[in-house]
C-alpha positions in Angstrom: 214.6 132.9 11.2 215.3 130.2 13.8 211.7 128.8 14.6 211.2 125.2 14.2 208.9 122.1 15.9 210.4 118.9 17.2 208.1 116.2 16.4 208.5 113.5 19.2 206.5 110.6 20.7 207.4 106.8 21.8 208.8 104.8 19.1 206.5 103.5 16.3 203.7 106.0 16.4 204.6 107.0 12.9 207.1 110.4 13.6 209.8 109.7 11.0 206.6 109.0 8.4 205.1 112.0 9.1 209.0 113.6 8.8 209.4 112.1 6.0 205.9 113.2 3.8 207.0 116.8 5.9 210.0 117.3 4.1 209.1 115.3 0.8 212.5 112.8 1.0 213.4 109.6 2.7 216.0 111.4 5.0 214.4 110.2 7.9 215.1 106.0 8.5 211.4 104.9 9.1 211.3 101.7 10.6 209.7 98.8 13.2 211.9 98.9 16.0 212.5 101.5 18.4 215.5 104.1 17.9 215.7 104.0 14.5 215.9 107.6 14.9 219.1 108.4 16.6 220.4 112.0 15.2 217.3 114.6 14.5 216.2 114.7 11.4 215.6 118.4 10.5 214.3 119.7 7.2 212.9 123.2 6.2 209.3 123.1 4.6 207.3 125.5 2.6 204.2 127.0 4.6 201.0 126.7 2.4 199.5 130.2 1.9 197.1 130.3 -0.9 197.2 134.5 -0.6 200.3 133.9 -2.6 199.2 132.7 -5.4 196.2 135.6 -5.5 199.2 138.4 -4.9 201.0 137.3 -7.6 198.8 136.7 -10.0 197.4 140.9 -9.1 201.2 141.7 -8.8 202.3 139.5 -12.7 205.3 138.4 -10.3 207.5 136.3 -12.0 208.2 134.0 -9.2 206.5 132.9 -5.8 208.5 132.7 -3.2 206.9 131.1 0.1 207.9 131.2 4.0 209.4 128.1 5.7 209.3 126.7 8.9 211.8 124.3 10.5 211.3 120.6 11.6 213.3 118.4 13.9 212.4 114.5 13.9 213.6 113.2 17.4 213.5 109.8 18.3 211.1 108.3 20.4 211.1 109.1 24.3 210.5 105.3 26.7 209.1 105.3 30.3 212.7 106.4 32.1 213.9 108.6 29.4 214.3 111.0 32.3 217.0 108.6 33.9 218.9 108.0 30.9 216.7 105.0 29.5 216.4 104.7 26.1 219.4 107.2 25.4 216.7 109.6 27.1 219.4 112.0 27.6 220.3 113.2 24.2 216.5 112.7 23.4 216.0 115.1 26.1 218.7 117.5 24.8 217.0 117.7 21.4 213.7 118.7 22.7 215.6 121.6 24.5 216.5 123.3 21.7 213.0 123.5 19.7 210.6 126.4 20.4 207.6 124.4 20.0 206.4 120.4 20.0 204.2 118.5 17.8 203.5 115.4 19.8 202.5 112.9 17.4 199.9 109.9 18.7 199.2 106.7 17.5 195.7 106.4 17.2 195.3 103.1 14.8 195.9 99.4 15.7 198.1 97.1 13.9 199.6 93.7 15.2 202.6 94.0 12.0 203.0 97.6 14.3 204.7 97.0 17.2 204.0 99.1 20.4 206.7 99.7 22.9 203.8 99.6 25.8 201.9 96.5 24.3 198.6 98.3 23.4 196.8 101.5 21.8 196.1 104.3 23.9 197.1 107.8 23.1 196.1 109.2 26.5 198.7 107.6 28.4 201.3 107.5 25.8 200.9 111.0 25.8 201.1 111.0 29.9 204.1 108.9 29.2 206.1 111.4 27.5 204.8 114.5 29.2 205.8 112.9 32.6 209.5 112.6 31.2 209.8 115.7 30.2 207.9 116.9 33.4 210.0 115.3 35.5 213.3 115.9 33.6 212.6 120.3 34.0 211.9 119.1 37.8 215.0 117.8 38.1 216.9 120.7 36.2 214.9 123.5 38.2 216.0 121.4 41.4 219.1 121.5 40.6 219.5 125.5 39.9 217.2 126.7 42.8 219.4 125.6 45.8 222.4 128.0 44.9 220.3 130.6 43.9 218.2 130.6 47.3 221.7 130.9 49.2 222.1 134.3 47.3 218.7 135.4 47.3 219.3 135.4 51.2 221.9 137.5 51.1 219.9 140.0 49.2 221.1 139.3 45.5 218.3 141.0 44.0 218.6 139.1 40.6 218.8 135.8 42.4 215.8 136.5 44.2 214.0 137.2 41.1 215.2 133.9 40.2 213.9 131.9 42.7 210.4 133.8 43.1 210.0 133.0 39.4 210.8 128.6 39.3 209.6 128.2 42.9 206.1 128.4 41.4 207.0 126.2 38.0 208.9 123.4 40.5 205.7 123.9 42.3 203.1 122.5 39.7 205.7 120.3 38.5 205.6 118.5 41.5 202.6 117.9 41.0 202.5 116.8 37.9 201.4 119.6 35.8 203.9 121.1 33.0 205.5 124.3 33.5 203.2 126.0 31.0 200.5 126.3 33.3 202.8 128.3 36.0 203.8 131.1 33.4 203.1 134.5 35.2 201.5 137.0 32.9 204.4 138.9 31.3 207.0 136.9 32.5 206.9 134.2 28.9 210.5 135.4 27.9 212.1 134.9 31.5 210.4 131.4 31.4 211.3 130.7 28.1 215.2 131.0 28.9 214.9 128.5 31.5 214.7 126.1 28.7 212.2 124.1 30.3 210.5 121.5 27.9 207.1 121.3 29.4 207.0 125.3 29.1 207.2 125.1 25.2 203.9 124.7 23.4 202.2 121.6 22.2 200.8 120.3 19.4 198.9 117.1 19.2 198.8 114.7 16.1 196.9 112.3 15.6 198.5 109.2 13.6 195.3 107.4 12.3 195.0 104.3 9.8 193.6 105.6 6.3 190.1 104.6 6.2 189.7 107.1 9.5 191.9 109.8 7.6 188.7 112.4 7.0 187.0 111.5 10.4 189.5 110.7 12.8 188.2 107.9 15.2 187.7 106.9 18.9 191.3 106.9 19.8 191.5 110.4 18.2 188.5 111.6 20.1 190.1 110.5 23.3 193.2 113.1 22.2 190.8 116.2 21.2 189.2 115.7 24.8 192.4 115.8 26.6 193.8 118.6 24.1 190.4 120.5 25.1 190.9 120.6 28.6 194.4 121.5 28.2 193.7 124.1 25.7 196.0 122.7 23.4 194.8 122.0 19.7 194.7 118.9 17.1 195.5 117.6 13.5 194.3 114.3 12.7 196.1 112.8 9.6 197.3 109.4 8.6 200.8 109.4 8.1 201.1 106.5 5.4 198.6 108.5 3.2 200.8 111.6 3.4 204.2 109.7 2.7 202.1 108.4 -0.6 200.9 112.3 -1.0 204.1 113.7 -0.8 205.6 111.6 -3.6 202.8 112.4 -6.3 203.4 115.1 -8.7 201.4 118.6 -7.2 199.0 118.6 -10.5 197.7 114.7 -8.8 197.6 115.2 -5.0 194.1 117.1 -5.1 192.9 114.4 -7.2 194.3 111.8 -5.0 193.5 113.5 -1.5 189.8 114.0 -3.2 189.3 110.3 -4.2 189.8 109.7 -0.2 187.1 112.3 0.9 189.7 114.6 2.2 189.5 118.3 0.9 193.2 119.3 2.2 196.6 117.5 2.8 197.0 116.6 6.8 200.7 117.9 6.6 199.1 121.5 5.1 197.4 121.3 8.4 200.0 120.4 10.7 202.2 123.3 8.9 199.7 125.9 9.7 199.2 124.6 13.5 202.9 124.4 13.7 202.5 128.4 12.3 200.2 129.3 14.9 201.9 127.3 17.8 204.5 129.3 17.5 202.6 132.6 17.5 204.1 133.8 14.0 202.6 135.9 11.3 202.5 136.5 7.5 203.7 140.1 5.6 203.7 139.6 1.9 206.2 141.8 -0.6 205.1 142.3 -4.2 206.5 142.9 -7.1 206.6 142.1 -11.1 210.0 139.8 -10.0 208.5 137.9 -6.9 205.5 138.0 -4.8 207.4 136.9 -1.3 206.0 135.6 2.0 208.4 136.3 5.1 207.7 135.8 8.6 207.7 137.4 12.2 206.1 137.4 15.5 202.9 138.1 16.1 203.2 141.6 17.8 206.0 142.6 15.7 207.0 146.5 15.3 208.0 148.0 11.4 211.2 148.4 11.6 212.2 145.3 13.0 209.9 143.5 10.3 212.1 145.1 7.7 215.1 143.7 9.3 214.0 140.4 8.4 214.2 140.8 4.9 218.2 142.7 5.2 219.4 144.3 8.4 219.8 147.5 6.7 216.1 148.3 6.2 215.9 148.5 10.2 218.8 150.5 10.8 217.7 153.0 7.9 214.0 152.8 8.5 212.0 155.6 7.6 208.4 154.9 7.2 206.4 151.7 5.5 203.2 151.7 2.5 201.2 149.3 4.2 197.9 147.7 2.1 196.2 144.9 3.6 195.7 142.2 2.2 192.0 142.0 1.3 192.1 145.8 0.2 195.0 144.8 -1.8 192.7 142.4 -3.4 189.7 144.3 -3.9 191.3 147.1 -5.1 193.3 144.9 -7.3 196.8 146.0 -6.4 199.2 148.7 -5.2 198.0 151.6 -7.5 194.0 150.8 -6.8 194.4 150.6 -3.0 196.1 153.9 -3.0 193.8 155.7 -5.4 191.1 154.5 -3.1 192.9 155.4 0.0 193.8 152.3 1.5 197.3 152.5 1.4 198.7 153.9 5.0 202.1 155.1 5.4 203.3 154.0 8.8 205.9 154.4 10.8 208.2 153.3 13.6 205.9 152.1 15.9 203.1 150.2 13.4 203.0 146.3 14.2 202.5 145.0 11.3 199.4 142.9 10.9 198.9 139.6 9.3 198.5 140.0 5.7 199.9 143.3 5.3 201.2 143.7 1.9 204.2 146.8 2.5 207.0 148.4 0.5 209.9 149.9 3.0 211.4 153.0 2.6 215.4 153.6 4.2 217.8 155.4 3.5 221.5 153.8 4.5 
């Protein structure tokens, strides 16, 4: 499935390090100047689920086989990107085409680390950005109202719709709030084809120095108010630790992540928020040849789960054994949930739940 996070920010606050522990390689260039980043990055990574492990061990699968998320390293946005500075354009263009954005923040000072606005300060660095993008989709929605108010005159029903729905968004743009917060109720998929940066959700990162890694730090603190009042959430991790984290063998990293008081990897975290900012969920197939993680929305109906796995099981979809997950568990499998009667049979119109361990039935 095509969901994935662009990571963006100004140059230097640490994107293509975080990239680069994300995807466990050195694809991304990561260096001191700004624009080292020209072409996104993008690189598919495993999303940590320790139910796997716990399914497969019940199930004696041979193999484990996670779910992945995608992520896209774009280079860093400048004060004018929305004119063209900075190659702000293609920038721009990139952020277009992700469904979700984790906006990563320096929060550590550095003099060998240079800043493109000659200081530390999240807050505004994150103003910075957000009032590109902001006024980028103002310009865009400007652009595309004008000719549809003509028509919506002359009764064009559809162009009418149009116009009732940006007039509000170039509204609160204006006035320099994103489009997120002028999203009528209902209307999230009209929006989202708009392609309006500011109407994607956000993510906020915070980029501290090491010895803040566990705690985060004032600058940090600065971002969770901001991401409070916005309703947005935040990961604090130190990017250099994870690059270091990334390159150790799996049987050290607890060891090593333990030694710095943290209990958890950062990018485990930013994974799962990247999950969750994109409103996705977790079914689970098992079996004595893999236990398999696959993903969906959150709201997702049977039959169109099963497609994920091969279009065929939707078209010839006849009902689903559903356990969940901690009944799976407690009854210790498939044949102990059912004996117990905790297996369901479902059909067409069950949305399947986070968790939910099923077997399909279809007949093509």
């Amino acid at each position: 499935m095509g969901f994935n996070c662009g990571i963006v920010g100004l140059p230097n606050v640490g994107k293509s390090t975080l990239f680069n522990a994300l995807t466990a390689t050195a694809a991304a260039q990561a260096a001191n100047y700004p624009f080292c980043t020209i072409e996104p990055n993008v690189g598919r990574v495993a999303v940590p689920d320790p139910r796997l492990n716990t399914l497969a061990a019940i199930g004696k699968s041979i193999k484990i086989v996670p779910t992945s998320l995608e992520f896209v390293d774009i280079a860093g946005l400048v004060r004018g990107a929305s004119r063209g500075e900075g190659l702000g354009n293609q920038f721009l263009a990139n952020i277009r085409e992700v469904d979700a954005i984790i906006h990563v923040l320096r929060c550590f000072e550095d003099d060998d680390v240079t800043h493109v606005e000659g200081s530390v300060d999240p807050v505004r660095d994150a103003e910075v950005v957000e009032t590109e993008l902001m006024l980028a989709d103002l310009d865009s929605l400007e652009k595309r109202v004008v000719p549809l108010q003509k028509k919506a005159r002359n009764n064009d029903r559809d162009a009418a719709a149009q116009v009732a729905l940006m007039e509000p968004i170039i509204a609160v743009l204006r006035e320099g709030q994103p489009a997120r917060t002028a999203i009528p109720k209902g209307q999230e998929e009209a929006v989202r084809r708009l392609n309006l940066m500011t109407s994607k959700p956000v993510l906020y990162v915070c980029n501290v120095e090491e010895a803040s890694a566990s705690t985060g730090n004032r600058f940090s603190e600065q971002v969770a108010a901001k991401a409070k009042a916005e309703g947005a959430a935040t990961v604090i991790v130190s990017a250099a630790i994870e690059a270091e984290v990334s390159q150790l063998p799996d049987a050290d990293r607890a060891e090593f992540l333990e030694g710095l008081g943290l209990s958890d990897s950062g990018l485990d975290r930013v994974i799962a928020a990247g999950y969750r900012l994109l409103g996705l969920a977790t079914y689970f197939t098992v079996g004595p040849k893999e236990t398999r993680a696959w993903t969906i929305t959150a709201g997702t109906k049977a039959p169109q789960a099963a497609a994920v796995i091969h279009n065929d099981f939707e078209r010839g979809f006849i009902a689903c054994e559903t356990v969940a997950y901690d009944d799976y568990v407690a009854y210790k499998g498939e044949a102990g949930a059912k004996e117990a009667g905790r297996m369901r049979v479902e059909g067409r119109d069950y949305v399947v739940k986070d968790g939910d361990v099923l077997l399909f039935r279809f007949n093509v």
